[in-house]
C-alpha positions in Angstrom: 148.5 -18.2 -64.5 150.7 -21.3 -63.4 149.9 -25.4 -63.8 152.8 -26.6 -62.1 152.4 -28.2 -58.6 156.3 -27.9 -57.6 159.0 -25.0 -57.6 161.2 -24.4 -60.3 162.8 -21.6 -61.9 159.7 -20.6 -64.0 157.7 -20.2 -60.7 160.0 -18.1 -59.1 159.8 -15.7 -62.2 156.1 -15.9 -61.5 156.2 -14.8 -57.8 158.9 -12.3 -58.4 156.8 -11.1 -61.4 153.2 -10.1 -58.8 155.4 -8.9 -56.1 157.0 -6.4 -58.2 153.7 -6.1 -59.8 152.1 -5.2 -56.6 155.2 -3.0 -55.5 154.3 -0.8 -58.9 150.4 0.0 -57.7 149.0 -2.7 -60.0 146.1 -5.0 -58.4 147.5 -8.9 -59.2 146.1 -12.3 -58.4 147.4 -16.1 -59.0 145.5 -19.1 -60.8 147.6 -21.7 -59.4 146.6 -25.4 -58.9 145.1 -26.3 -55.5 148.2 -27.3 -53.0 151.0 -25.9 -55.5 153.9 -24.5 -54.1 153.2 -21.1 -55.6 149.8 -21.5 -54.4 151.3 -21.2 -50.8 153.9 -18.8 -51.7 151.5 -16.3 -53.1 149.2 -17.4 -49.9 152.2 -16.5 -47.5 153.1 -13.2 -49.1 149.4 -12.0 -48.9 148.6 -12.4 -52.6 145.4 -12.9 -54.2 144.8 -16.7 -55.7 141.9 -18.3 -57.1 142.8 -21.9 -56.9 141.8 -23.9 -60.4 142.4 -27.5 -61.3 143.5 -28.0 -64.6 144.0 -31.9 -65.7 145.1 -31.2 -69.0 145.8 -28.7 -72.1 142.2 -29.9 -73.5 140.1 -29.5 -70.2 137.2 -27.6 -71.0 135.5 -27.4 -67.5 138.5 -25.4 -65.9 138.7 -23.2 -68.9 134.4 -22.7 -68.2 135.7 -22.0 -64.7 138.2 -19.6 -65.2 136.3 -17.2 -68.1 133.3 -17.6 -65.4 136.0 -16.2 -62.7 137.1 -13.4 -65.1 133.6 -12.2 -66.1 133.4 -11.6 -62.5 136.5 -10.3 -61.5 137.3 -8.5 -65.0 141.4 -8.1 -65.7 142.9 -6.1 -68.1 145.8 -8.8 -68.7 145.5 -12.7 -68.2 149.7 -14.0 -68.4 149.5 -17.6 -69.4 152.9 -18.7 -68.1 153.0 -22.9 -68.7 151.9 -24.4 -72.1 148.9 -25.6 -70.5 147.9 -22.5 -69.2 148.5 -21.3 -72.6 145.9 -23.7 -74.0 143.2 -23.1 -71.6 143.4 -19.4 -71.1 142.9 -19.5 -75.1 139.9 -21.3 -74.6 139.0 -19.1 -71.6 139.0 -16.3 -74.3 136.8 -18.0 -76.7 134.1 -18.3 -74.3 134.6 -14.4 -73.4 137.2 -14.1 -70.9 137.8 -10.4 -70.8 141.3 -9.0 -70.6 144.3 -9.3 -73.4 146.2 -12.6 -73.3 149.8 -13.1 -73.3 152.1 -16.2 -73.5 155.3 -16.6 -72.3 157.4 -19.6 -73.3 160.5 -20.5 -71.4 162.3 -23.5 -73.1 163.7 -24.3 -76.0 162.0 -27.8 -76.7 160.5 -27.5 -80.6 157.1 -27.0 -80.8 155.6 -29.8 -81.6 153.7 -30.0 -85.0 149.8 -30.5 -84.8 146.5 -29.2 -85.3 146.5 -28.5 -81.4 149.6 -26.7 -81.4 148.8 -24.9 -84.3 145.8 -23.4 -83.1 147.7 -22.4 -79.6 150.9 -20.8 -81.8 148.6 -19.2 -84.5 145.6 -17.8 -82.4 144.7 -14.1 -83.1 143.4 -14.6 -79.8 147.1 -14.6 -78.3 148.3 -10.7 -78.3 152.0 -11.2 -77.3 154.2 -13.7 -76.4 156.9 -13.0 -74.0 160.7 -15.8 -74.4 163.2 -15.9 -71.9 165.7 -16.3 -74.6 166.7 -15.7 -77.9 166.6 -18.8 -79.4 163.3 -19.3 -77.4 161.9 -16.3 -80.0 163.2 -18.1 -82.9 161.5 -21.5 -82.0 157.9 -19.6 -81.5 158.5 -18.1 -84.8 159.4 -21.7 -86.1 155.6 -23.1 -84.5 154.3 -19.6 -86.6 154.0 -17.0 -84.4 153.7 -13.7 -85.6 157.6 -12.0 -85.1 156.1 -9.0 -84.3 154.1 -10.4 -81.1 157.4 -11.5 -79.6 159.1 -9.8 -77.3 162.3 -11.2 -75.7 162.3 -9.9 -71.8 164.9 -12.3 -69.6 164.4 -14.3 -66.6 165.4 -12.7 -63.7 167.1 -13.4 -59.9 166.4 -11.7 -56.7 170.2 -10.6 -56.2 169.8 -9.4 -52.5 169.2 -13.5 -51.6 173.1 -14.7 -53.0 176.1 -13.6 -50.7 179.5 -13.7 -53.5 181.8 -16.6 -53.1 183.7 -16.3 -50.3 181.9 -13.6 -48.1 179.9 -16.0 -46.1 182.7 -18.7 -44.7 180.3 -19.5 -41.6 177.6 -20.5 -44.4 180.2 -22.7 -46.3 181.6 -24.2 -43.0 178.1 -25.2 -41.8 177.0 -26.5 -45.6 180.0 -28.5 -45.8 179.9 -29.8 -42.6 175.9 -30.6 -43.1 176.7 -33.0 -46.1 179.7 -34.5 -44.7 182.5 -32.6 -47.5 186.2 -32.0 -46.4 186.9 -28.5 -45.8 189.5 -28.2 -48.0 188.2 -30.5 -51.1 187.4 -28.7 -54.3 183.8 -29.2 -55.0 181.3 -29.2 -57.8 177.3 -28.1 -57.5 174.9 -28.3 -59.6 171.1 -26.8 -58.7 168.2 -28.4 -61.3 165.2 -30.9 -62.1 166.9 -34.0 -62.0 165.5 -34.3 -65.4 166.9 -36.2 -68.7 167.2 -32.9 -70.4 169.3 -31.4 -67.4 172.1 -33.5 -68.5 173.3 -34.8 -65.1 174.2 -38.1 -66.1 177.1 -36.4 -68.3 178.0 -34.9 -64.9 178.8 -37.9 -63.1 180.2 -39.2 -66.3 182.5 -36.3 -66.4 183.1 -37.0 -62.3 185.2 -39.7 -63.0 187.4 -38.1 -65.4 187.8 -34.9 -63.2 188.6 -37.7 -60.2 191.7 -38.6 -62.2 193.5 -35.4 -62.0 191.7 -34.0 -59.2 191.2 -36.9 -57.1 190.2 -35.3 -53.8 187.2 -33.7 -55.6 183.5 -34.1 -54.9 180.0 -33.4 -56.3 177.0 -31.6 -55.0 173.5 -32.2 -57.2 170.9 -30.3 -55.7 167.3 -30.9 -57.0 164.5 -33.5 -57.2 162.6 -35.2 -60.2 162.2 -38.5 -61.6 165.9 -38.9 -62.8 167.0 -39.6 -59.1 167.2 -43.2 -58.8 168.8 -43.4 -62.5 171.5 -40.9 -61.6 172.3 -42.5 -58.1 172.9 -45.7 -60.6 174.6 -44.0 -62.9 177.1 -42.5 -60.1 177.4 -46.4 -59.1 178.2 -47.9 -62.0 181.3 -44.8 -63.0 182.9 -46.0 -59.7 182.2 -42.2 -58.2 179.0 -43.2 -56.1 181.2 -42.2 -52.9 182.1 -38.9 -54.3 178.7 -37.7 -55.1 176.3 -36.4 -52.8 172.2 -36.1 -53.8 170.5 -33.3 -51.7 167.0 -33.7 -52.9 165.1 -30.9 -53.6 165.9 -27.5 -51.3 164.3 -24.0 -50.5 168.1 -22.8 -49.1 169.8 -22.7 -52.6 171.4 -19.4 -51.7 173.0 -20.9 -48.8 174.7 -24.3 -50.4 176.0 -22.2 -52.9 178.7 -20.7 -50.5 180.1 -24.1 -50.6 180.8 -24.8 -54.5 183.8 -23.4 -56.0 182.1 -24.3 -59.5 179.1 -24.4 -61.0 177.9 -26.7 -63.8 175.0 -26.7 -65.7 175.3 -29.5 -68.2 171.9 -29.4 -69.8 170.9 -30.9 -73.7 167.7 -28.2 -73.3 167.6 -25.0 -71.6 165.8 -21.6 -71.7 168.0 -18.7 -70.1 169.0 -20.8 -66.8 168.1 -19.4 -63.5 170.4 -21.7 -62.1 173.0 -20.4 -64.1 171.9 -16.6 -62.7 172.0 -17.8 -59.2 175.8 -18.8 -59.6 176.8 -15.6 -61.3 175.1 -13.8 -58.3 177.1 -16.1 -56.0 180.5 -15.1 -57.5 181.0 -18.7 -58.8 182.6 -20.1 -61.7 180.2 -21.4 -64.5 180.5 -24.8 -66.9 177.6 -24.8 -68.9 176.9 -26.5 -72.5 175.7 -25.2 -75.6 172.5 -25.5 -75.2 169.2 -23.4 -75.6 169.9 -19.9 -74.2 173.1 -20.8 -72.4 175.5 -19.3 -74.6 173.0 -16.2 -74.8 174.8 -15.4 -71.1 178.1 -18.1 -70.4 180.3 -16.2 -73.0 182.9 -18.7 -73.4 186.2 -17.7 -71.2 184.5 -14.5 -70.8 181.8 -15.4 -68.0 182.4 -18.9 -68.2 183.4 -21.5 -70.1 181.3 -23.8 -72.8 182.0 -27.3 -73.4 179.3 -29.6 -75.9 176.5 -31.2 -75.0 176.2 -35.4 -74.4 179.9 -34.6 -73.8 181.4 -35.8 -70.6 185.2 -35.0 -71.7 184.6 -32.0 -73.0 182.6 -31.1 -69.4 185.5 -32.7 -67.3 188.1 -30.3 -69.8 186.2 -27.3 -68.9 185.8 -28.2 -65.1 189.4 -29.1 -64.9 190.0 -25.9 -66.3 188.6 -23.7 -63.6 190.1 -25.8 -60.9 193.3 -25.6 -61.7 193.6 -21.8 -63.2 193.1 -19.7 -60.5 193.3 -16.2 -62.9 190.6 -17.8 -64.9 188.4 -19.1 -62.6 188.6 -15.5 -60.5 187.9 -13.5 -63.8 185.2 -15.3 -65.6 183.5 -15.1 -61.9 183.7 -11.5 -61.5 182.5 -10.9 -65.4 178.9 -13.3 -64.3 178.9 -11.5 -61.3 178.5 -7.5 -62.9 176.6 -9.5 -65.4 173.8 -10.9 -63.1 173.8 -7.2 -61.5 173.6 -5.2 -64.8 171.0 -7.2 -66.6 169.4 -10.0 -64.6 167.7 -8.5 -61.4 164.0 -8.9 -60.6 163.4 -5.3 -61.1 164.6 -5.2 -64.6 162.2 -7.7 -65.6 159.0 -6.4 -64.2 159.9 -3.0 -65.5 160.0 -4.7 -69.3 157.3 -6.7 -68.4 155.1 -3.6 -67.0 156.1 -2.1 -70.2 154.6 -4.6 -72.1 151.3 -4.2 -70.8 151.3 -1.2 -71.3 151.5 -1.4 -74.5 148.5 -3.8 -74.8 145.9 -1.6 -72.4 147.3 1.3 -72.6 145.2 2.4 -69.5 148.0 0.3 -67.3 
């Protein structure tokens, strides 16, 4: 169950969740808002979705709707995988939704305090909650969830999509040539919301510091959201407007990665990055700030370097770094890469996921 109308990183664990689902022998089926991009995705890949608007974490009538939908098409598991699918799948139950309900919770915002939120965090009605992240456990068992109902089971990547830095020089040629980048010119990516949290602004902030000391550098922000006119400003007004380059929102991620040499994710919030997972898979170097469930996988100077968040000199330091030492660069790469093959692929996290379950209807 998913409220969101675009595609993000929570969506794609959604989609990758069924189809593994589906791959396992389990019977699965989407409640996705009308016209959502994971609406069509699930419509394209031929599975089931009943279509449901939900306004808001207090509307009743969808939550009549979808306990009406379940009586009918009983489940033995209803995933809640937004807040506000948390809120009216928990109302869904109280008006005698079968199945067994479970939450998962993929950032690393506080919960905030409230009699609503305290009745979503504290239901008896919830049987397990699933974080992406460490610190994404600790902050349900700050809003008063049960420890024992949470399990910590990663976000995951389908690793067969990225092609490692380097292997795909036809890809990089056409990508570079496609948004007008020199051939030769070190360049920066970055793949998110273009969302306060996200931390873009630092980027470009950082941009004209890196621009000092690499000055024939450039910077790739790939994503859409409501930050774009801001940031577009904010490249203005640091004099680097001509060395960044806004791609909007894209479905060939894979593809534009071949043409970074780094990767920075310079977010003040974060669960356990997909982003960050793509890059590893694509062989890249990795800046990312110590935030949410970052450091859970960037091990400083290990698989990639850390610099502080609302810190554009300490972003430009680390970027600087892995332009400039090749070694470096080459070895934190290769330790993401075996990371995001070891622990991160789509089939480890059904099978945890499936596991799970299992332990809630034990007939799964």
């Amino acid at each position: 169950m998913n409220t969101e109308r675009t595609w993000r990183g929570g969506e794609s664990q959604v989609f990758n969740l069924m189809r593994g689902l589906r791959h396992r022998g389990h019977d699965v089926e989407a409640v996705t808002l009308p016209g959502s991009a994971l609406m069509r995705r699930c419509r394209e890949e031929g599975l089931e979705v009943f279509e449901l608007p939900m306004r808001s974490d207090a509307d009743l009538p969808a939550a009549f709707r979808l306990a009406r939908h379940l009586k009918s098409h009983p489940c033995d598991i209803l995933h809640a995988q937004t807040a506000r699918a948390h809120a009216i799948a928990l109302m869904a139950r109280w008006l005698g939704a079968p199945g067994r309900l479970v939450v998962s919770r993929r950032l690393d915002f506080p919960v905030k305090p409230g009699p609503g939120n305290r009745w979503k965090y504290r239901s008896r009605r919830v049987d397990a909650y699933i974080a992406v992240a460490e610190i994404i456990r600790d902050v349900l068992v700050k809003a008063g969830v049960d420890p024992a109902k949470v399990t910590v089971i990663n976000s995951s990547i389908d690793l067969a999509r990225f092609s490692p830095a380097g292997d795909d020089r036809d890809a990089a040629r056409a990508v570079r040539e496609e948004l007008k980048l020199p051939h030769d010119a070190p360049v920066i990516g970055n793949v998110a919301a273009l969302a306060w949290h996200k931390g873009q602004k630092d980027l470009i902030a950082a941009m004209a510091r890196v621009l000092k000391a690499q000055p024939a550098a450039w910077l790739v922000i790939v994503g859409g959201g409501e930050e774009r006119d801001a940031l577009v400003g904010a490249a203005r007004e640091a004099g680097v407007a001509g060395r960044v380059v806004f791609t909007g929102a894209r479905d060939d991620v894979p593809r534009l990665l071949t043409a970074f040499d780094v990767f920075c994710m310079p977010s003040y919030y974060e669960g356990l990055c997909n982003s960050v997972l793509e890059a590893f898979a694509a062989r890249l170097p990795v800046v990312a700030t110590r935030a949410g469930g970052l450091p859970e996988i960037v091990a400083h100077e290990r698989t990639g370097l850390l610099a502080s968040a609302h810190d554009p000199d300490s972003l430009a330091l680390a970027l600087l770094r892995l332009m400039t030492d090749r070694p470096l660069a080459d070895r934190v790469a290769d330790a993401g890469y075996r990371l995001a093959h070891e622990r991160f692929g789509v089939d480890y996290m059904v099978d945890r996921t499936q596991d799970l379950y299992g332990k809630l209807a034990p007939a799964l």
